[in-house]
C-alpha positions, 0 to 999 in steps of 0.5 A: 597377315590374316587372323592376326589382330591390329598392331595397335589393339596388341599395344594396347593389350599390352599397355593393359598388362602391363599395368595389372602387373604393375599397381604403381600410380594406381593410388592418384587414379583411386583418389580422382575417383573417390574425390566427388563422393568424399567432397560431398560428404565432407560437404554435407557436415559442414552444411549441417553443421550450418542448418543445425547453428541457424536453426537454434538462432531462429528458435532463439530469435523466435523466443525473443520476438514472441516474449517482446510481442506478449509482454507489449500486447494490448489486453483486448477482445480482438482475436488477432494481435495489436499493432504494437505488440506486432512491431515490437515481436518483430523488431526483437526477431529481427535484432536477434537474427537479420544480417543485412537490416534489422528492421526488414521482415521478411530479410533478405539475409539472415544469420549465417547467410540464410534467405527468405527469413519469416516472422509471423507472431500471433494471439492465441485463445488464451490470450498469450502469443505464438510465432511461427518463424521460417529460413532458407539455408543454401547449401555450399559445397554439399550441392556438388552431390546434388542436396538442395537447400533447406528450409528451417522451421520452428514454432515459439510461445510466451506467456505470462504465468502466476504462481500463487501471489499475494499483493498488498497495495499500500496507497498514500490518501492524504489530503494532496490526493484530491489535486492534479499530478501537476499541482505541486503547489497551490491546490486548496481543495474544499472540504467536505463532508460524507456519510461513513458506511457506520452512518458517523459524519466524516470529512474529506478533500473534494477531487478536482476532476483527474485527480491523482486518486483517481488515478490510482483507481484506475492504475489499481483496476488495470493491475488487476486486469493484468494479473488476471489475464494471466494466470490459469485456474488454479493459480491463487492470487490474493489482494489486500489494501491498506490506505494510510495518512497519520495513521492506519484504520486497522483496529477492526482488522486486529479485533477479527483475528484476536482470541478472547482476552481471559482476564476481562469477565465485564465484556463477553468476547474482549479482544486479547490484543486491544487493550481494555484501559488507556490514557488520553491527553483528554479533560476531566472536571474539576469543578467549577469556577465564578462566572461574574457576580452573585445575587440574592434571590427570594423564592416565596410560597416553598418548602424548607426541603424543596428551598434546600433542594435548589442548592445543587453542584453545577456539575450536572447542570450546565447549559448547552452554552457552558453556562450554570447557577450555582446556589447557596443557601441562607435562609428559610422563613415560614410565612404560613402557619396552617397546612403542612408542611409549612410554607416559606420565603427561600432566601439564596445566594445565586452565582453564575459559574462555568466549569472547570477543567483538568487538561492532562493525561488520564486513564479512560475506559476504552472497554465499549468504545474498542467493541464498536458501540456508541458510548458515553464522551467523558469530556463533554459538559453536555450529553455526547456519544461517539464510536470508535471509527477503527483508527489505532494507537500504535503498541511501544516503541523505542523512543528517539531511535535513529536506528534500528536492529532487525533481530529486535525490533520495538513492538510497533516495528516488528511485524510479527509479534503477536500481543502476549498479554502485555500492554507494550504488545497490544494495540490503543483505539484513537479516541479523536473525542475526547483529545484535547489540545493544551495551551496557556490558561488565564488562570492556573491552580498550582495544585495541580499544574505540572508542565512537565507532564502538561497538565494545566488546570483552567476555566479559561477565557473562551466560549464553545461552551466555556474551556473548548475554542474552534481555533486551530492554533495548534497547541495555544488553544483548547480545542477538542481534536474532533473539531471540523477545524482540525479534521478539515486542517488535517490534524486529526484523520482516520481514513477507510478501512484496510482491507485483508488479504483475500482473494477478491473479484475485480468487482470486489476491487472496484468496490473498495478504490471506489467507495464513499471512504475511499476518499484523500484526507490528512498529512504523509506519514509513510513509517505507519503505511509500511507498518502495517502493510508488512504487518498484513502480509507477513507470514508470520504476524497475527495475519500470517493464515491470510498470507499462508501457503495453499495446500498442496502449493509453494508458499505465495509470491509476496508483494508490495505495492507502496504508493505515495505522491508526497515526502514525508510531512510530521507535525508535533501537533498532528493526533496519529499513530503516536498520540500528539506527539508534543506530548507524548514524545514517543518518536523524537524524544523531546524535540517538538517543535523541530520538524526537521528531527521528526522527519528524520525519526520517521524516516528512519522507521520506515526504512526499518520496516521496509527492511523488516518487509524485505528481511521476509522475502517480500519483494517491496515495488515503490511508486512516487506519484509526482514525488521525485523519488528521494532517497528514502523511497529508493532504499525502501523499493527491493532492487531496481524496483522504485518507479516515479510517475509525473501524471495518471498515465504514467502511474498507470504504466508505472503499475503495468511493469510491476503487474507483468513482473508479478505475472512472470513473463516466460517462455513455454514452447 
């Protein structure tokens, strides 16, 4: 029919209708409309979920390569970064973030599936390393709503910082020091002779060439490097030396920041922690005593007072050789009766004679000596000065201890006792001169021979002069500790000088591990380096305002560095910090002559001390330099921090991982 529309168009009309009328099943349609947006959505979280997981990886990752890249790098004047820095800044990113192989950068695949990993670590201007790292993450379900895949970036920096520091280097100088690493037995250096900066004469153990100490020079010197191409312009960091044998020359150290004693009124400006008399196992004379037989001898043409006047004590004079005439008078005959006075014929009795010594322990005024002028040697029988090198006699202690409480310890252990005006507090200069050692004499007074205090009386049977003998026989002989036989056999030391805390220039360094005391010579006593190594950096002792907090600063990070290339080696017979300890029996109580019991007793004062050290928040690095490290050395280090080195380089590299813990390896951007 005309104007009527298709039958097909009104069913669908009516298809239509119906379904406005009737919403039931609309629901499934909605839904397959609302899927593609709602799947993309969904999508999109997961995804960024995934970008934001891989992105903190890769800053971790970055982290890491740019911290294992800065503590390898190489310290040079090149701007790019060494090789091995490079390697190792990669290996530790990719370790931490390739999926597929490690050691391939770029990767192929990272963490959670990312592509094209990049890794590019560098050197910065001021000697740190940065990095740069890139990963492609591809999207999964979101790219249904077209997102493309991203492409993740960070950036990464490691540095190593200094807080304000102090280091105190205490280095075994003993006379081993000379040889190679690899010596261990068989190196008999010569020794020789130098000039003190004081112009005294000293002797020391010639180096063989790459000697252990030389070594340490150069460990020293790169520590230093290390340290100070890490800090910034405000960081403070301050070194200090102590070289120690059988003793420690501090002495000057003491005297520089002790107040004047009030008590002595003899000498302007007497040092309050010395002390102003101190007894020595020295000599003093007797007398003398026949030396062969007596003659008479006639003198004609004399006075009576100038025939009396030749009778003399001998005392004041002997010959160089120890050799006097001692003259007695019998007569005076006048011969000549005109003029006066009258001349005569002088009739005496001349007997040779050579002195006679009291060997025991005397009381000596140390006053000159402990102000560094050249005095008067009291033991000599011909004219004799000496000056006083700054080696010290340690303040009392408990003797034959095996332990020790660190809430009291003895004098010589507690490093921040400050002298108070006793004599147990204050410190004894060494007086090598005047030491004798003490044997059995041909002939003895009883009247004044008393073993138990070691005091012997005796002309004795050597020549030298008369009563001295270069004999090293230890204690059999009397011989004066100042000998070259005993300095060259290491029975008496006193090394250089220790050297305060202060904030020293790498010249000021090379200055002191290379000057002319700077030099190996006497036995291992490890007890009197840690001593007054602690003694120098604590906060607390008579050093305590060269270690004290700059204003305005945290207080320093304390450090020791104890290095040693042998174990510890007591001898009774050795003059050190106790005295001659067969004599005095200051640390083992009696029991001379058992190196086995001294090697204990000195063991455990220096694990005492590195306690004290460590009791003080002192971090405590041990280094044994082709010593194995035995037991006492790893007590002594802080935790984890005992190192052995088997030659130079290794002491080297032993110095570089304590230097870069010093420097603080962290993370800054």
């Amino acid at each position: 029919m005309t104007g009527q529309a298709p039958r097909t168009e009104v069913a669908a009309r009516g298809l239509m209708v119906t379904l406005a009328h009737d919403a039931s099943g609309n629901t499934l349609a909605m839904m397959a409309m609302f899927l593609i947006p709602l799947t993309g959505l969904v999508g999109s979280t997961v995804d960024m979920g995934r970008i934001y997981v891989a992105k903190t990886r890769l800053q971790q990752a970055c982290d890491a390569g740019a911290l294992a890249g800065r503590k390898t790098m190489a310290y040079t004047n090149n701007t790019a970064l060494d090789d091995p820095a490079v390697a190792q800044a990669n290996a530790f990113f990719a370790n931490n973030f390739n999926k597929d192989d490690p050691t391939k950068i770029p990767a192929v695949t990272g963490y959670m599936g990312t592509t094209k990993v990049a890794f590019t670590p560098t050197k910065t201007t001021d000697n740190q390393v940065a990095a740069t790292a890139t990963a492609t993450v591809p999207m999964t379900v979101s790219k249904i709503i077209g997102t493309k895949d991203v492409t993740l970036t960070v950036t990464c920096e490691a540095r190593f910082d200094v807080a304000d520091t102090d280091v105190m280097f205490v280095l075994d100088t003993t006379g081993s020091m000379a040889c190679l690493a690899s010596q261990t037995a068989g190196c008999s250096p010569t020794i020789k002779s130098y000039t003190r900066p004081d112009g005294t004469t000293g002797y020391y153990a010639q180096e063989v060439s790459g000697s252990k100490l030389s070594g340490v020079r150069t460990a020293v010197l790169n520590f230093y490097d290390t340290v100070a191409a890490s800090k910034d312009d405000t960081t403070h960091i301050r070194y200090g030396f102590v070289t120690y044998t059988s003793t420690v020359n501090a002495g000057y150290a003491v005297t520089q920041v002790s107040p004047v004693d009030p008590t002595v009124t003899d000498i302007t400006n007497y040092p309050l922690y010395m002390v102003r008399n101190w007894s020595y196992d020295t000599r003093r004379l007797k007398g003398d005593m026949t030396d062969g037989t007596s003659s008479n001898v006639s003198k004609p043409n004399m006075t009576s007072a100038a025939c009396t006047a030749l009778v003399r004590d001998p005392v004041t004079g002997y010959a160089t050789d120890g050799t006097a005439t001692a003259y007695t008078y019998q007569s005076w005959t006048q011969t000549s009766t005109s003029g006066s006075p009258a001349l005569g014929t002088c009739k005496l009795s001349a007997q040779p004679v050579k002195p006679a010594w009291i060997y025991d322990y005397s009381q000596l005024d140390v006053g000159n000596y402990v102000m560094g002028n050249s005095v008067d040697d009291p033991s000599k029988i011909t004219a004799a000065t000496s000056r006083w090198q700054g080696c010290l006699e340690e303040r009392d202690t408990t003797t034959g201890a095996t332990s020790f409480d660190q809430t009291k310890l003895p004098p010589d252990l507690d490093p921040d006792l400050i002298p108070n005006g006793s004599t147990a507090t204050k410190w004894r200069p060494m007086w090598p001169d005047v030491i004798y050692y003490r044997g059995t004499a041909t002939s003895l007074d009883s009247s004044v021979l008393d073993n138990g205090n070691n005091k012997n009386w005796a002309g004795t049977n050597s020549t030298n002069p008369r009563g001295d003998s270069n004999s090293t026989t230890q204690t059999g002989v009397w011989t004066a500790l100042n000998l070259y036989q005993n300095i060259s056999s290491g029975y008496v030391s006193c090394g250089k000088p220790v050297q305060r805390l202060d904030t020293l220039t790498r010249a000021q360094v090379s200055a002191y591990v290379n000057a002319s005391d700077f030099v190996p010579q006497g036995g291992t006593y490890h007890d009197t380096g840690m001593i007054w190594g602690t003694r120098m950096i604590s906060p607390l002792g008579i050093f305590k305002n060269d270690t004290s907090t700059w204003p305005g600063r945290n207080a320093p990070n304390r450090y020791i560095v104890f290095m040693t290339d042998g174990d510890m080696a007591p001898n009774a017979n050795i003059y050190g910090l106790y005295g001659i300890e067969a004599y005095r029996k200051r640390v083992a109580n009696g029991n001379q002559g058992n190196l086995t019991t001294y090697t204990n007793y000195h063991n455990q004062r220096f694990l005492a001390e590195c306690a004290a050290a460590k009791a003080r928040n002192i971090k405590v690095f041990v280094v044994g330099f082709g010593q194995q490290l035995t037991n006492e050395l790893t007590t002594c280090a802080s935790d984890g921090q005992a190192y052995y080195a088997s030659d130079n380089k290794s002491l080297d590299t032993a110095f570089q991982k304590i230097a870069k813990q010093v420097a603080m390896l962290r993370v800054t951007k």
